[in-house]
N, C-alpha and C positions, 0 to 999 in steps of 0.2 A: 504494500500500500504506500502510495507516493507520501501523506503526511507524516507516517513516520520514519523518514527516508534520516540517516543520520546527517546525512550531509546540509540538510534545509532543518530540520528539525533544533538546531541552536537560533538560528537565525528569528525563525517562527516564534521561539519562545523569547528573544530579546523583541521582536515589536510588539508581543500580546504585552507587555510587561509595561514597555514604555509606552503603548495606547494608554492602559488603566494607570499608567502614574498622570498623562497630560490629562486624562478624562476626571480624573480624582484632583487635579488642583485648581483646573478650572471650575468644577462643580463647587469646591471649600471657597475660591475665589470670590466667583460671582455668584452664587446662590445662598450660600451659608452664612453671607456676610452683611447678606439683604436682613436672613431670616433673622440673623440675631438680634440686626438694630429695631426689626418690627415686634420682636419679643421685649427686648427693654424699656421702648415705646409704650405697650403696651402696659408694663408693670407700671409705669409712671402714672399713668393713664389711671389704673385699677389705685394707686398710693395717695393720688389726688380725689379722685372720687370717695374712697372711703375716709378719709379725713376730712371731706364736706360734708358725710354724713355726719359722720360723729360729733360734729359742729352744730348741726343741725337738730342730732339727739341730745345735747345739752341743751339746748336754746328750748326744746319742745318739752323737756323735764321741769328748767324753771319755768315755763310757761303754768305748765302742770301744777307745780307748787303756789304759782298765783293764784290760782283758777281755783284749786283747794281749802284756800286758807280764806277768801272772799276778801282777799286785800279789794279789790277792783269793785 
């Protein structure tokens, strides 16, 4: 069988090799590099929202305490 011919068969196995290293650093390059900054994005995103809640559930606690006590 011609693929496992010894003579071609290094050769075969140095391009399979250096395909999936160029294929592997252009993927970590331009796609993983997107993905990450859309992840930390995102965490800011989720760190700001929820400390406007919790802002929000303070402000609606005294509210509550007002509203309780018939200060108003």
């Amino acid at each position: 069988m011609p693929q496992f011919d010894s003579y071609s068969f290094s050769g075969q196995v140095l391009w399979i090799l250096l395909g999936y290293l160029f294929f592997f650093l252009f993927i970590l390059k331009c796609y993983l590099s997107h993905f990450s900054e859309m992840l930390k994005f995102r965490q800011k995103l989720i760190n700001v929202y929820s400390s406007t809640n919790s802002i929000v559930k303070n402000e609606n606690n005294s509210l509550d305490f007002f509203f309780s006590n018939k200060i108003f």
